[in-house]
Every structure is written in C-alpha cells, then in structure tokens.
N, C-alpha and C positions, 0 to 999 in steps of 0.2 A: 688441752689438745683437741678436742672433739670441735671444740667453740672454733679454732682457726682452722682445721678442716670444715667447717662448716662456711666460714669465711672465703674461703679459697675457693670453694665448689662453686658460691655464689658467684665470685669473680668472672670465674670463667665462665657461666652460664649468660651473665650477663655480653661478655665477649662474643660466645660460641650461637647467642640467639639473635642477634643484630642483623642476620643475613635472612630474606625473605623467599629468594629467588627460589623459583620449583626444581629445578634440576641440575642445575651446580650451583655451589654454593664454596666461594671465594674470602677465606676470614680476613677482614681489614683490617691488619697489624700493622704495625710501622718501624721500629727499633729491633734490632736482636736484643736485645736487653728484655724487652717488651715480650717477645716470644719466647724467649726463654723461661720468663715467669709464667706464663701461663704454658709451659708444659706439666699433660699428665703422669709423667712422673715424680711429678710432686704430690701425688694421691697415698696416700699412706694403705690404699684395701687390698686385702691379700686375697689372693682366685688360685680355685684347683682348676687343675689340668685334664683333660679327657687321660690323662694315664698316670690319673693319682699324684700330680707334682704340686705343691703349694710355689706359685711364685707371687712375687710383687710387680707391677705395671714396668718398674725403673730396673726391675731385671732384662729388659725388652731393647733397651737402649742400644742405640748402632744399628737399629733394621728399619727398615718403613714400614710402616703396622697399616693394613689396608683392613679396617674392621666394620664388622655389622652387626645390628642384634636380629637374633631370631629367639624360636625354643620348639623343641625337635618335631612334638606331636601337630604342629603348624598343618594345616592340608591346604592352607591359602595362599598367602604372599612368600612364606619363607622357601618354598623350594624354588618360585621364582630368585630368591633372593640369593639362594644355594647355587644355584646353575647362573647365575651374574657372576657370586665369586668364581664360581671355576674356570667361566668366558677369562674374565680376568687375568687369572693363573696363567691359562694358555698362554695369553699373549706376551709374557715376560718369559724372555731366554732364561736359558738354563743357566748362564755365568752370571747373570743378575738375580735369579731366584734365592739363590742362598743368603743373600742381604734383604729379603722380601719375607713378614710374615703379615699369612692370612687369617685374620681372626674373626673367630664366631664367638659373642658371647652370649649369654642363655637370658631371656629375658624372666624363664621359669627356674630358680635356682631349686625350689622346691622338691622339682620331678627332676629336672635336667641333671641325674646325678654326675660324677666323672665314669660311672660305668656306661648310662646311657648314651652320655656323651661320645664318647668311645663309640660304641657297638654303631653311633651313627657317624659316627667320621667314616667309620669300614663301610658300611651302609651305602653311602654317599663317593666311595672313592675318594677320599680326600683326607689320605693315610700318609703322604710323604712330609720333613720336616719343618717346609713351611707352614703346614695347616697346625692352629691351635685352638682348641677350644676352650672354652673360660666357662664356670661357675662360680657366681661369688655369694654374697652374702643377699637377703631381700633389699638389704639397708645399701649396699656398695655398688648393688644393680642398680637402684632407683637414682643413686647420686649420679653413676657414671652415665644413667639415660640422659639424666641432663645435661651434662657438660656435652653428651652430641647432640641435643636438642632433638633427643629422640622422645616420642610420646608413646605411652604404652598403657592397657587399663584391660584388667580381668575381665571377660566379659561372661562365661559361663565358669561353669568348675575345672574346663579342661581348654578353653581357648582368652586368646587375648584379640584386641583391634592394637595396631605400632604401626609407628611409621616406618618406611622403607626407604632409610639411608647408610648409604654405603660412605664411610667415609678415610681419609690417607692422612697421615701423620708421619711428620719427617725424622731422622733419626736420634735426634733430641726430643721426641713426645711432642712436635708442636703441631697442631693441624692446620694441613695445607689446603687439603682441599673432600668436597662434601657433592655427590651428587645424592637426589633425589627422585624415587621412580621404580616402579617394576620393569623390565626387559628395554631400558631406553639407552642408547646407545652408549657403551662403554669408553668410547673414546678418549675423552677428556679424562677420566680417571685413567687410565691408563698410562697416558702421555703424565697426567702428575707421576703416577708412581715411576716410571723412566727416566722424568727429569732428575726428582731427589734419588733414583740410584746412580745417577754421574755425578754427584757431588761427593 
C-alpha cells in the first residue's frame, strides 16, 4: 500500500511542478479522465481538525477547497497569508460560501496541536464553517507539500522559510488553479473559486 501511495504522490508531483510562472499558476491537464486521476482525494492521510475531528481529504468532496500552508507561531509571511485568505472569504457571497472551504494546513504538526489550532482560528476571526484547519502527520504534511509544490525547511527550533501559495481545487479534489505571492492581487483566485462554484 505505502509503495503505491508513494507512487501516486510522485504522479502528481511531477503533474503539479511543471508550472513555473510566479504568480498564477494554470495545471496543464487535458482529459476529465486525466483529472480525475490525479485528484487528492485519492490520498489515503488522515488530518485532525482544529475541533478534535479525524477526517480524510475525500471527506471534502462537493466544495472547492481554497487551501494554504502556514504554522501559527509564523511572525513573517503567514499572517500575510492569513489576511489573503480572509480578503478571499470576503469576496464570495454568502449563497456560494456554504460550497467554499477555506483551508489552512499546519506546516508544524508537532506544535500546531488541534487545540492550538483552534484557539487561533478564534484568534484570527476565522470561526465560521467554512474555515478548517488541518493537522496531520510530519510524514502526510511533507507528501501533501509536495503535490502543491509547496517548499518548506526548519530553519531555527521555532521557525520555517515556505513558500506562499494559495492554491483552488475543484469539487472533485482536482487543482484548478495556484497563485503565488504575499499581498498580490486576489483577483484571479477569486474569479477561479466563482467560476467552479457555478458548475
């Protein structure tokens, strides 16, 4: 089992890194067929919840998942990254929000417990039911860095250097679309997460 999840991650990594561009970033799929296999829900790693829930990615299915990694004690890029998601939020009506989840997952699963997690979703404002927060494993953080071709690396005992992308996947786990950037115009994300909520 481990060998073809191990297989699959690579798949997709190799899929989800082909894209160079700095600040959208456009995956070159061509088939539904195609896209469908390389959805994350076919990841087998289980994540708790900022409110003590064990779920699985393919519990998720039917929403557009607008996610990013951070980890809480962050004083640099992540609250930039924090006030993107929320610019974000705004901007989806309320009759499309309830098919919109925002996720944050913990690039520190170590510290980022689901209580901390918690206590900063309250922190942060960002307590209604589309925000979720994820903890998962050291092992399911570092795979799922990769399939967003997210770069992430310890650098003291209590900080990381990551990249800062936000990225949208459509209601079958498949990724649509990727920007890259602190405070750079939301636009484009936006308009993806709107288009796959009329579909």
């Amino acid at each position: 089992m481990k060998t073809l999840t191990t297989a699959y991650t690579l798949a997709l990594i190799l899929f989800f890194s082909c894209s160079s561009q700095k600040e959208k970033r456009e995956p070159a799929f061509q088939s539904t067929e195609e896209l469908e296999e390389m959805s994350i829900y076919h990841l087998p790693s289980k994540w708790n919840t900022q409110n003590s829930e064990q779920i699985e990615l393919k519990d998720l299915q039917g929403n557009v998942l607008v996610m990013v990694m951070i980890y809480t004690s962050c004083q640099m890029a992540c609250p930039r990254l924090v006030a993107d998601m929320r610019n974000i939020d705004l901007q989806i009506e309320g009759s499309l929000k309830k098919n919109v989840k925002m996720i944050l997952v913990s690039i520190d699963p170590e510290t980022d417990t689901p209580e901390k997690l918690k206590k900063f979703s309250i922190e942060n404002q960002m307590e209604g039911k589309q925000w979720l927060f994820l903890q998962g494993t050291t092992e399911s953080v570092r795979e799922f860095a990769n399939v967003l071709a997210v770069k992430y690396k310890k650098i003291t005992p209590i900080d990381f250097s990551h990249s800062n992308i936000i990225s949208v996947f459509d209601q079958k786990g498949v990724l649509r679309h990727q920007q890259e950037g602190l405070g750079v115009d939301n636009k484009s994300t936006i308009e993806a997460i709107l288009n796959l909520c009329k579909h």
